[in-house]
HTML snippet that shows the backbone in 3Dmol.js (N, CA, C, O; Angstrom):
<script src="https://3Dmol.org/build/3Dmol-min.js"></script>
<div id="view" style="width:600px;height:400px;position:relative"></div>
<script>
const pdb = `
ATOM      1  N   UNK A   1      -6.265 -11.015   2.392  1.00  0.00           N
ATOM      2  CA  UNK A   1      -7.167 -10.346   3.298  1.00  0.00           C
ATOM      3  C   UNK A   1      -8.348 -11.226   3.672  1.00  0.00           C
ATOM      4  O   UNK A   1      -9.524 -10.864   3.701  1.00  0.00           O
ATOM      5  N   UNK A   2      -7.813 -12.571   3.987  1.00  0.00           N
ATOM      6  CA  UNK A   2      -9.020 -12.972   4.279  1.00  0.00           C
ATOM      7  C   UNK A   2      -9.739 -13.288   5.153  1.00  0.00           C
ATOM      8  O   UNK A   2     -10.669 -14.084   5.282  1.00  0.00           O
ATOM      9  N   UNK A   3      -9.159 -12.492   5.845  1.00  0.00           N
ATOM     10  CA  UNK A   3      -9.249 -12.832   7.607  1.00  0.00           C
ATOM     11  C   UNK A   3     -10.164 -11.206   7.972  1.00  0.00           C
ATOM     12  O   UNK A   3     -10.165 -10.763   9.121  1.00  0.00           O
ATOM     13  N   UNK A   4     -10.687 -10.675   7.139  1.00  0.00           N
ATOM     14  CA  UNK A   4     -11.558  -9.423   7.414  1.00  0.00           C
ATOM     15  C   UNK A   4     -12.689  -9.837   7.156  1.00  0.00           C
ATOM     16  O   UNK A   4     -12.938 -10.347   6.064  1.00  0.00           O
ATOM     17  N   UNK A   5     -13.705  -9.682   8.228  1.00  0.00           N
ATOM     18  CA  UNK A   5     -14.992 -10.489   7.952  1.00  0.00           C
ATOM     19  C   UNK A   5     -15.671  -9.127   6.834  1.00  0.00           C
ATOM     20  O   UNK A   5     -15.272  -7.979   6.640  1.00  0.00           O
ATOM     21  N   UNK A   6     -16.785  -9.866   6.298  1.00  0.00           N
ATOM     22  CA  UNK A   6     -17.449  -9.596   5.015  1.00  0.00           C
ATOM     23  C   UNK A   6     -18.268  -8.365   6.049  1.00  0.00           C
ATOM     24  O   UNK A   6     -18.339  -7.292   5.450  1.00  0.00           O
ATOM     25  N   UNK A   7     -18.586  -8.345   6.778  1.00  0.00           N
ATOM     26  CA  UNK A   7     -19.304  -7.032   7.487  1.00  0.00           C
ATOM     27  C   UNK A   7     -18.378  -5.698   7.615  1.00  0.00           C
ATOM     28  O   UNK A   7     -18.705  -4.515   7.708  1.00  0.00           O
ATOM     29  N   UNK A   8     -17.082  -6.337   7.585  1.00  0.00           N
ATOM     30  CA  UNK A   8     -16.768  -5.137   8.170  1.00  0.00           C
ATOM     31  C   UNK A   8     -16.547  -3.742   7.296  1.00  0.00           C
ATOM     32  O   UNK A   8     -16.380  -3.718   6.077  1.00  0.00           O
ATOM     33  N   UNK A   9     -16.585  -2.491   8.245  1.00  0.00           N
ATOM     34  CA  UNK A   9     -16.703  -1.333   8.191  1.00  0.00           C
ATOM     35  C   UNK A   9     -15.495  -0.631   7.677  1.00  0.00           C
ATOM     36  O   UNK A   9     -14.544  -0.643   8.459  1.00  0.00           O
ATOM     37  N   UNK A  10     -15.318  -0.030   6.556  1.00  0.00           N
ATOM     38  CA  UNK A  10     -14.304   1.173   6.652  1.00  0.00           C
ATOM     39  C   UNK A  10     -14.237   2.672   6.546  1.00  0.00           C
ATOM     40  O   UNK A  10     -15.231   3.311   6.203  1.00  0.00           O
ATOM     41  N   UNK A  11     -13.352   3.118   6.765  1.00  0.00           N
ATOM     42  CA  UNK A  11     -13.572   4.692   7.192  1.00  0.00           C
ATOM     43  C   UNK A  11     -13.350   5.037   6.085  1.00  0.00           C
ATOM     44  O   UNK A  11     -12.612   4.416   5.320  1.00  0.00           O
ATOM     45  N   UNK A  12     -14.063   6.281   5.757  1.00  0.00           N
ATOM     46  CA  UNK A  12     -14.031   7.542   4.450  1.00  0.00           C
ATOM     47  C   UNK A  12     -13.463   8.052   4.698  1.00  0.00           C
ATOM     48  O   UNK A  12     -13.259   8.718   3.683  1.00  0.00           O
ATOM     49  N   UNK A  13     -12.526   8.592   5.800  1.00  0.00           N
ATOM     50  CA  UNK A  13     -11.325   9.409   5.661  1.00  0.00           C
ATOM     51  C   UNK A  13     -10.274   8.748   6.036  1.00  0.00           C
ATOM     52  O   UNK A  13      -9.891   8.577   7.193  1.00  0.00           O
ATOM     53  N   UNK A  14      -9.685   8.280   4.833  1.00  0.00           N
ATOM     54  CA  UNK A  14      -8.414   7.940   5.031  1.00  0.00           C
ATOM     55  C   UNK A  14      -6.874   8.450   4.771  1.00  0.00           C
ATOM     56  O   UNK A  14      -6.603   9.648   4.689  1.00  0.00           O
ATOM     57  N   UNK A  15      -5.913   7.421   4.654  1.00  0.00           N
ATOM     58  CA  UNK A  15      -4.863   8.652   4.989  1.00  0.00           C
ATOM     59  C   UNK A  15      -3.655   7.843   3.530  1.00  0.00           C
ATOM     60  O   UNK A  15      -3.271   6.681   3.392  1.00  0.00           O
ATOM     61  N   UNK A  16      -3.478   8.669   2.976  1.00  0.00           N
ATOM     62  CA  UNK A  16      -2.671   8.535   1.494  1.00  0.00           C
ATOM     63  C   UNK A  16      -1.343   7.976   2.426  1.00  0.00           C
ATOM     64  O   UNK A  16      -1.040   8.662   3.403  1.00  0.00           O
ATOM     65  N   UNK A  17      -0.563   6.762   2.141  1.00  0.00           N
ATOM     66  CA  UNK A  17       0.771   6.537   2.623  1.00  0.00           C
ATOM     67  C   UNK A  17       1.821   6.454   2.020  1.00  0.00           C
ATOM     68  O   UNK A  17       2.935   6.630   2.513  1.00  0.00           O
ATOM     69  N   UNK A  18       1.440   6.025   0.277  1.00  0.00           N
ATOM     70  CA  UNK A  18       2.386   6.108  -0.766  1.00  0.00           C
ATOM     71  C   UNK A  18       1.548   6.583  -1.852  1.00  0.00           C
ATOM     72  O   UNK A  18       0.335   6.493  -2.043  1.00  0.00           O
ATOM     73  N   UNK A  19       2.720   7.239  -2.681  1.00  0.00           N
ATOM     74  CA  UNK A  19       1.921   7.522  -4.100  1.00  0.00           C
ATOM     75  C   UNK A  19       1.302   8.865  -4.311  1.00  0.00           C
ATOM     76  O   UNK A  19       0.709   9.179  -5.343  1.00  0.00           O
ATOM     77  N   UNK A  20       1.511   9.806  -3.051  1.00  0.00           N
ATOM     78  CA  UNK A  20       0.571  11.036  -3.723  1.00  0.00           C
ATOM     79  C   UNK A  20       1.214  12.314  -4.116  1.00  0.00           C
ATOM     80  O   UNK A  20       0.838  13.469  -3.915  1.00  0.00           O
ATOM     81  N   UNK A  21       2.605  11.707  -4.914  1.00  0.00           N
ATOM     82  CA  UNK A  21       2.891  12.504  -5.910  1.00  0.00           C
ATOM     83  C   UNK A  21       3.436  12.279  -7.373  1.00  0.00           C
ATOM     84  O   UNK A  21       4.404  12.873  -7.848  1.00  0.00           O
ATOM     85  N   UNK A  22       2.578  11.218  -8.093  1.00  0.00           N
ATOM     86  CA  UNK A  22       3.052  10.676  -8.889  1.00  0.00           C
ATOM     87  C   UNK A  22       3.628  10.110  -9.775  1.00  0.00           C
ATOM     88  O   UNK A  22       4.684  10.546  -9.318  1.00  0.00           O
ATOM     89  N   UNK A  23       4.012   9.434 -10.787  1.00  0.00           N
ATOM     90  CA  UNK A  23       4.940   8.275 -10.993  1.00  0.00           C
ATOM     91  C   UNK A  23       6.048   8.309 -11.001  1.00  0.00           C
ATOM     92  O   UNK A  23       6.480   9.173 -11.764  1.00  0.00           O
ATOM     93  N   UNK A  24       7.085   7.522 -10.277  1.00  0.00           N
ATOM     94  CA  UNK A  24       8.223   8.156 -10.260  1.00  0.00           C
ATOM     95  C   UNK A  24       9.035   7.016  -9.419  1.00  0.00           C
ATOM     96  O   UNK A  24       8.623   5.912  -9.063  1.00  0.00           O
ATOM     97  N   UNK A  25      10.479   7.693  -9.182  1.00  0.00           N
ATOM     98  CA  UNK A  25      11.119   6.976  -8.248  1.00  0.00           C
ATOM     99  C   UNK A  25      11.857   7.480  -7.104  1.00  0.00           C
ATOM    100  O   UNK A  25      12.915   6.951  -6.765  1.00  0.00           O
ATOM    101  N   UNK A  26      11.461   8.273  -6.615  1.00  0.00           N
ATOM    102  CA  UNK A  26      11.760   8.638  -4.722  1.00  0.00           C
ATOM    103  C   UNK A  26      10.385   8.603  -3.646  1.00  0.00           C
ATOM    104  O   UNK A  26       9.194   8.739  -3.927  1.00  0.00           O
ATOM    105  N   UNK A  27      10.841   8.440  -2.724  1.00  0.00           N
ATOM    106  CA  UNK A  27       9.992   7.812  -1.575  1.00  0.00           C
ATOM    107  C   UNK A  27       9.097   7.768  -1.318  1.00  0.00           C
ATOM    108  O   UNK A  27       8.620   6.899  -0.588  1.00  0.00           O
ATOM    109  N   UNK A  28       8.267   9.065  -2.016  1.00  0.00           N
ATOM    110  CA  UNK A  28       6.795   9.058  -2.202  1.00  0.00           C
ATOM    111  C   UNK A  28       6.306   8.967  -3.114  1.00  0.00           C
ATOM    112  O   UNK A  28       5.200   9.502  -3.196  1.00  0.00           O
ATOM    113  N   UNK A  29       6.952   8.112  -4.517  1.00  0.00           N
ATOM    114  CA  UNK A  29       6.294   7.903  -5.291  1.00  0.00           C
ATOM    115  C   UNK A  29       6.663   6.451  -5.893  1.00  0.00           C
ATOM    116  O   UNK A  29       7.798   5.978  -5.953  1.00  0.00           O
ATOM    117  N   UNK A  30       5.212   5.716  -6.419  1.00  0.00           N
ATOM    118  CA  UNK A  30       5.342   4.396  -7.202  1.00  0.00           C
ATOM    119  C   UNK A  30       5.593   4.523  -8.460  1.00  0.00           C
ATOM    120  O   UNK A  30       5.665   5.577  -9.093  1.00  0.00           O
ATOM    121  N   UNK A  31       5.737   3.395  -8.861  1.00  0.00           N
ATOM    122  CA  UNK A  31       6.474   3.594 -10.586  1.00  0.00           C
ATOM    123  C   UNK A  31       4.740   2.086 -11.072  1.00  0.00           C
ATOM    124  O   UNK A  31       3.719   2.449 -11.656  1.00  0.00           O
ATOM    125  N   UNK A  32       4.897   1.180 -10.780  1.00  0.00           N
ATOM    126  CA  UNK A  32       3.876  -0.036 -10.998  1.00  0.00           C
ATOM    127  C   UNK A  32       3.734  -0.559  -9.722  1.00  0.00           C
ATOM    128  O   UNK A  32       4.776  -1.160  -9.461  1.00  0.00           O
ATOM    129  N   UNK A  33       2.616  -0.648  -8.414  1.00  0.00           N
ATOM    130  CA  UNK A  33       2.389  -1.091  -7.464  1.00  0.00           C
ATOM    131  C   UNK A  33       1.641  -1.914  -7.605  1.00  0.00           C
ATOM    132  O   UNK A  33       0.473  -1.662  -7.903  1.00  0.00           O
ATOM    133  N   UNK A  34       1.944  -2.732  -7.490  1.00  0.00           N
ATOM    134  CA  UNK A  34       1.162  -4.188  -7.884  1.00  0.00           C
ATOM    135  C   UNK A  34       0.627  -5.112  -6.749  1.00  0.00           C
ATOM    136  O   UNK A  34      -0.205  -5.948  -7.101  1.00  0.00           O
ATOM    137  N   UNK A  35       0.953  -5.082  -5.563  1.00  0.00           N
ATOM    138  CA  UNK A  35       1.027  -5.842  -4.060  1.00  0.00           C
ATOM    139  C   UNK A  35       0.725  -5.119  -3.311  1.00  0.00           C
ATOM    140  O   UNK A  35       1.104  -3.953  -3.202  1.00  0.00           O
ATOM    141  N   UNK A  36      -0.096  -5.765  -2.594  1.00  0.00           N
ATOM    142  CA  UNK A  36      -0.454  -5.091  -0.984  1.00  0.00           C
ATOM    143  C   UNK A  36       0.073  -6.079   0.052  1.00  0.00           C
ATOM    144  O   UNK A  36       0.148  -7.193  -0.468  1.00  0.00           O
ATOM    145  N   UNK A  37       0.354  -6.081   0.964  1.00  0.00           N
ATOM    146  CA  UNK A  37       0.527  -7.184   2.288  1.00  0.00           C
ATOM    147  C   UNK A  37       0.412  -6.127   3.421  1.00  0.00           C
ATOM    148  O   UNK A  37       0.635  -4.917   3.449  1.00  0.00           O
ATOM    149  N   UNK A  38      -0.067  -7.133   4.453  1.00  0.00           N
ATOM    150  CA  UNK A  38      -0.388  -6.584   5.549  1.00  0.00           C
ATOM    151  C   UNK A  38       0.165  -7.612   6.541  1.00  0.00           C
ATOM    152  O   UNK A  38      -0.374  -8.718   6.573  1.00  0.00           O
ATOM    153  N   UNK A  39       0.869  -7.427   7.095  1.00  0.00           N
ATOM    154  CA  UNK A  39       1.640  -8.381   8.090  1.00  0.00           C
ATOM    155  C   UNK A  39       1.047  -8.547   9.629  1.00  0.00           C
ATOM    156  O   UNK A  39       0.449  -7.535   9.995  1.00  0.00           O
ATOM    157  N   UNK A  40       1.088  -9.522  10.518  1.00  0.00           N
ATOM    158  CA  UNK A  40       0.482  -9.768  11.857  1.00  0.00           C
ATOM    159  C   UNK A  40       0.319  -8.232  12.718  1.00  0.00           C
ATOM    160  O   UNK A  40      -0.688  -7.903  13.346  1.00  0.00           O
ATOM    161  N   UNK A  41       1.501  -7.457  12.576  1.00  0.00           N
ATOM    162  CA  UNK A  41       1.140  -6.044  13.468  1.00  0.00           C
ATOM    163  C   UNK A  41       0.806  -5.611  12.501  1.00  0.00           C
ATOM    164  O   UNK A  41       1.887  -5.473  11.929  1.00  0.00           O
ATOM    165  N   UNK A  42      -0.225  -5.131  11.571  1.00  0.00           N
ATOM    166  CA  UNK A  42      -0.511  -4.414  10.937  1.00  0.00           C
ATOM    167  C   UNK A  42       0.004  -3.619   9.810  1.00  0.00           C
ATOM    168  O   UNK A  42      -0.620  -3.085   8.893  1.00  0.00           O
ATOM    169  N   UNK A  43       1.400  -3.650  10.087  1.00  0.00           N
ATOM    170  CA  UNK A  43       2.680  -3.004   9.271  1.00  0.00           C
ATOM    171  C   UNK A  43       1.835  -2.874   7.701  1.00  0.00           C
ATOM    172  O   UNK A  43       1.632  -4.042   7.371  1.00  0.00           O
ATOM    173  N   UNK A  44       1.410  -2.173   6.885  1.00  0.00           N
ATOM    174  CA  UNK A  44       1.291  -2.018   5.355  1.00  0.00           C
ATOM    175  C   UNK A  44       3.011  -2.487   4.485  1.00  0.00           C
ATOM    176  O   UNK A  44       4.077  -1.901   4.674  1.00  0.00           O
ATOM    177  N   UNK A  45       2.799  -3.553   3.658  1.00  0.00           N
ATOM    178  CA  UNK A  45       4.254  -3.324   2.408  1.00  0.00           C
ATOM    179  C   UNK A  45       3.091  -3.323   0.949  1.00  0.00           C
ATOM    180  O   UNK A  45       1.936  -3.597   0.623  1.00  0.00           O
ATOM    181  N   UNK A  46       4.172  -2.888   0.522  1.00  0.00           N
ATOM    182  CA  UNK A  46       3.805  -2.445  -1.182  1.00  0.00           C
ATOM    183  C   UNK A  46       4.587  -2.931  -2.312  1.00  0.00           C
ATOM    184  O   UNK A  46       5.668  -2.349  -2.395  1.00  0.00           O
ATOM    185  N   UNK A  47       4.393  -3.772  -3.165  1.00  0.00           N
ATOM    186  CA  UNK A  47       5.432  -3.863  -3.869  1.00  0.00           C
ATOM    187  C   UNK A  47       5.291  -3.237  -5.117  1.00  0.00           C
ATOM    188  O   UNK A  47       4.274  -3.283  -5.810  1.00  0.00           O
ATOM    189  N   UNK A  48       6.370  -2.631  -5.396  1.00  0.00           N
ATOM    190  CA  UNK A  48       6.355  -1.435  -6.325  1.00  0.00           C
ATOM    191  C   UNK A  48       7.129  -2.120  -7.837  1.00  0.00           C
ATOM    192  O   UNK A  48       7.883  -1.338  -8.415  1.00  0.00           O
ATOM    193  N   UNK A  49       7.026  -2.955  -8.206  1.00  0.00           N
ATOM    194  CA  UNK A  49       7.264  -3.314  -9.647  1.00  0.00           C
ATOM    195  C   UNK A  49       7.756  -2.663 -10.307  1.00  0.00           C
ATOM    196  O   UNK A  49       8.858  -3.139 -10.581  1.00  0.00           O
ATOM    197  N   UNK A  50       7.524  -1.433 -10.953  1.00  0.00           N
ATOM    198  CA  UNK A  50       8.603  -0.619 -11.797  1.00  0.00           C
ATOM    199  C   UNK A  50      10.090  -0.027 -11.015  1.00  0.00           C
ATOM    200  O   UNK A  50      11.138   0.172 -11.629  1.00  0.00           O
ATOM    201  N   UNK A  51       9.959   0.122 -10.015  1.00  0.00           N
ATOM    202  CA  UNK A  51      11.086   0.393  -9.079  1.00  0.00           C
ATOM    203  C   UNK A  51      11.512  -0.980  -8.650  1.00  0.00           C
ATOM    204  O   UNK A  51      12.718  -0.824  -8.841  1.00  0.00           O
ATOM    205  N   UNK A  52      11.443  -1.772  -8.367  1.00  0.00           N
ATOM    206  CA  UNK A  52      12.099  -3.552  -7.938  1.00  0.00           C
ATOM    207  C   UNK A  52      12.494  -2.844  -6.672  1.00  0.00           C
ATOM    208  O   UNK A  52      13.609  -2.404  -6.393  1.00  0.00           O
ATOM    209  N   UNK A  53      11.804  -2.820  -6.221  1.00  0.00           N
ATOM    210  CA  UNK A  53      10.903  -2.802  -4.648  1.00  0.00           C
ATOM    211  C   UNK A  53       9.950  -2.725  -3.716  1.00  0.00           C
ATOM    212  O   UNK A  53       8.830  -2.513  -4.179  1.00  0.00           O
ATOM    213  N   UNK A  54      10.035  -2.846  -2.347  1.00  0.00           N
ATOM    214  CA  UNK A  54       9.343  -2.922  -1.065  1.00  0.00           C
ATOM    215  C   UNK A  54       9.222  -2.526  -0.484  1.00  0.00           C
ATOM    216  O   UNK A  54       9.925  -2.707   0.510  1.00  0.00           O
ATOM    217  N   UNK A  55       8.048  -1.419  -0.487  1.00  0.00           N
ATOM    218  CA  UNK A  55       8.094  -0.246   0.428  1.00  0.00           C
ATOM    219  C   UNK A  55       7.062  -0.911   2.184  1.00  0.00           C
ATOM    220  O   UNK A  55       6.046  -1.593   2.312  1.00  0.00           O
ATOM    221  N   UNK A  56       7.857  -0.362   3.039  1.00  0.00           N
ATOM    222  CA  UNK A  56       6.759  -0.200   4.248  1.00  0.00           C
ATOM    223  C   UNK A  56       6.414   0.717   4.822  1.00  0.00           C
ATOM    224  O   UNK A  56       5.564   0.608   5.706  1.00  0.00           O
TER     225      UNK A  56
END
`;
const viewer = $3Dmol.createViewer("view");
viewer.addModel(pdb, "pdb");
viewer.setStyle({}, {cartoon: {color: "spectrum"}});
viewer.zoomTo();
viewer.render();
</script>
């Protein structure tokens, strides 16, 4: 993330995309999320370590 300047602003309401039903292994839930990436369009991935996968 290093291409977000040190000023910038983020919003207080944000929006849960993974994870808000906890630990586990179907689609809305992580097991060990360890990675964030954020790719040129914006796309969010996650890498989820206890599951040995890549969510987007």
């Amino acid at each position: 993330l290093s291409h977000i300047p040190e000023y910038a602003r983020w919003t207080q309401n944000g929006t849960t995309v993974a994870g808000d039903h906890g630990f586990g292994d179907i689609s809305n839930q992580l097991a060990i999320p360890c990675s964030l990436f954020v790719d040129d369009n914006q796309a969010l991935f996650i890498v989820d370590q206890g599951n040995n996968h890549i969510i987007r």
